[in-house]
C-alpha distance (Angstrom), angle and dihedral (degrees) to the residues before:
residue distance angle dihedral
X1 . . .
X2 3.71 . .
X3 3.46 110.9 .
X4 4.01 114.1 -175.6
X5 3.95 120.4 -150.2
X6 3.53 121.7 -88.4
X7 4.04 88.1 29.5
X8 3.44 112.0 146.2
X9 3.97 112.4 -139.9
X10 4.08 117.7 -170.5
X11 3.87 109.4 -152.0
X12 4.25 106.3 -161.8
X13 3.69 148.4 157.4
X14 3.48 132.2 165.7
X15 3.81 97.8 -66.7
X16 4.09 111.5 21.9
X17 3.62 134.8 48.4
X18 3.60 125.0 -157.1
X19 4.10 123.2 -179.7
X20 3.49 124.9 -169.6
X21 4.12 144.3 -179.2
X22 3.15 124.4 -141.3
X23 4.10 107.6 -128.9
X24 3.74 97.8 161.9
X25 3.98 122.6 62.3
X26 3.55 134.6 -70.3
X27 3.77 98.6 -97.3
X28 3.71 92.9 35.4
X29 3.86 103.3 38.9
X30 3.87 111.2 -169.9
X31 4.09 99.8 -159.2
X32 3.98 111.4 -139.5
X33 4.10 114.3 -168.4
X34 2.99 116.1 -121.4
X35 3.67 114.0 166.1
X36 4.07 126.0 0.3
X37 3.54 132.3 -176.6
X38 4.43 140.4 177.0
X39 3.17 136.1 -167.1
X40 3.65 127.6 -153.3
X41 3.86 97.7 -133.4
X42 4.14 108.2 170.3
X43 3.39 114.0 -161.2
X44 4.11 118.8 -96.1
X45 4.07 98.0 -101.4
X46 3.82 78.2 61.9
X47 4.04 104.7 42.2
X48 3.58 96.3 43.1
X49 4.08 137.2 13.9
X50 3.61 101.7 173.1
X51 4.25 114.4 132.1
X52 3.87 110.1 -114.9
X53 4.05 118.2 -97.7
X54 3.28 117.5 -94.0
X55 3.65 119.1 -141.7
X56 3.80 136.0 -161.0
X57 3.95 132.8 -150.0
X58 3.70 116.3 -105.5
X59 3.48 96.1 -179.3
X60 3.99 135.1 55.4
X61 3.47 109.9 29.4
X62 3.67 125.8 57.2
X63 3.98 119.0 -104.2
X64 3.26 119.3 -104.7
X65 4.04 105.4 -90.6
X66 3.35 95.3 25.4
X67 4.14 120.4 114.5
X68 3.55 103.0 -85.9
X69 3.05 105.7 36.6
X70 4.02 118.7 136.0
X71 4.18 91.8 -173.7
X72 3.71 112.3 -116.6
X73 3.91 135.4 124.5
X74 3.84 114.3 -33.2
X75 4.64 106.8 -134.3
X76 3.83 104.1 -96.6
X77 3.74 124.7 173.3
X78 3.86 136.8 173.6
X79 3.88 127.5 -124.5
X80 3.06 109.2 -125.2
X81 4.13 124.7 -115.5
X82 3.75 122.1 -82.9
X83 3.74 107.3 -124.5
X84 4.24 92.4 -140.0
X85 3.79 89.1 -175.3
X86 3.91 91.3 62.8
X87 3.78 99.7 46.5
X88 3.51 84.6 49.5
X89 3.83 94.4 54.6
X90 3.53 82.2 46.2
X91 3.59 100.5 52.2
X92 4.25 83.1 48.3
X93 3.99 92.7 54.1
X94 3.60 86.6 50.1
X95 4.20 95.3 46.8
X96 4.14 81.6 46.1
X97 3.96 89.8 55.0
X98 3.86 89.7 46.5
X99 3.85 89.0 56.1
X100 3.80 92.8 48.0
X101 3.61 91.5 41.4
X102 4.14 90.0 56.6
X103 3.87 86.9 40.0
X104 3.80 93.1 57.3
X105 3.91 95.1 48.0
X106 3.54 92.6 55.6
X107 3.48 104.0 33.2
X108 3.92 91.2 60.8
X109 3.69 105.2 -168.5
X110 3.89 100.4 25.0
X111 3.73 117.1 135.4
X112 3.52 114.1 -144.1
X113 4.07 138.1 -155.8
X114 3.60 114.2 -172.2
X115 4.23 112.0 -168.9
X116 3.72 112.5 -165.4
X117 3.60 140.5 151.4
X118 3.74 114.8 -81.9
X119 4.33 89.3 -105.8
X120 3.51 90.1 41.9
X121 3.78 100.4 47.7
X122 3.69 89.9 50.7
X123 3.70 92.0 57.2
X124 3.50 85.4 44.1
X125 3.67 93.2 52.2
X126 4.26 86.0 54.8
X127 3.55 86.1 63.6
X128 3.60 106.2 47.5
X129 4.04 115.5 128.3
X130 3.91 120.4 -141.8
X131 4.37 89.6 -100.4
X132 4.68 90.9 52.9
X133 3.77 85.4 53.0
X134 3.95 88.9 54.5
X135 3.28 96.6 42.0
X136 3.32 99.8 38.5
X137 3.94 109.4 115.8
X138 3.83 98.1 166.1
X139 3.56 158.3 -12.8
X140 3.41 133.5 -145.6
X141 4.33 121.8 -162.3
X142 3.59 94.7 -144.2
X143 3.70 140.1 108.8
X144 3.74 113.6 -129.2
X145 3.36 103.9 147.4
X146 4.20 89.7 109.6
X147 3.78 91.5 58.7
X148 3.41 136.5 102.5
X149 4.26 110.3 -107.7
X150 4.10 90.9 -114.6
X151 3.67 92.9 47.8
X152 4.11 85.4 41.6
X153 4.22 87.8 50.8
X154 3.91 89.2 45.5
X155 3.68 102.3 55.8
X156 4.23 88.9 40.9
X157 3.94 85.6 50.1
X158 4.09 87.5 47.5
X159 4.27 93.3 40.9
């Protein structure tokens, strides 16, 4: 992948941001940081123990009591569990885009490369302002954020 100089390139998942500029050229990117940030993001089973809900149907079949009613089990269902570690990686993608988003405005001319997990870069994508999209030179569904920056710049250079 091509990546011209001064290109800024946004390495994310759901719980650590990395931004970098490119100061080297555009076949040999050398990635400067710019910006980084983490989140501490416990799993659900430790944010949250509560049981789910459990809801029951208040339409369709008579209530118990009421004229014609034959007796028999009343419809019952359980919600299902909120997966807090997900709307939090959520809610991180969408911070991420908000940084990228100011970044582009007042950076102008800045290309940008944002390389993200497949989940992650679709609820990047959601967050997108008109000035990413223009910018926007390429994406990359992979997590990177656990790499060192010249093995990052490497497999960018070989995409």
């Amino acid at each position: 992948m091509k990546i011209p100089h001064d290109t800024l390139v946004l390495v994310v998942d759901g719980g650590r941001m990395l931004l970098f500029r490119n100061a080297g050229g555009a076949f040999d990117p050398e990635l400067e940081l710019l910006a980084a940030a983490e989140q501490d993001n416990p799993p659900t089973a430790a944010q949250g123990s509560d049981a789910p809900g459990r809801g029951f149907a208040s339409a369709g079949a008579p209530m118990p009591g009421a004229p014609g009613h034959r007796g028999g089990a009343t419809a019952r269902s359980a919600y299902a569990n909120t997966d807090l570690h997900a709307l939090e990686e959520t809610r991180f993608a969408a911070e991420a885009a908000a940084m990228l988003n100011a970044r582009a405005e007042a950076e102008g001319n800045a290309r940008l490369i944002v390389v993200a997990p497949a989940p992650t870069l679709g609820a990047l994508r959601d967050h997108y302002s008109k000035a990413v999209v223009e910018r926007l030179i390429g994406e990359v569904a992979k997590d990177l954020t656990n790499h060192p920056v010249d093995r990052i710049a490497a497999i960018l250079a070989a995409a």
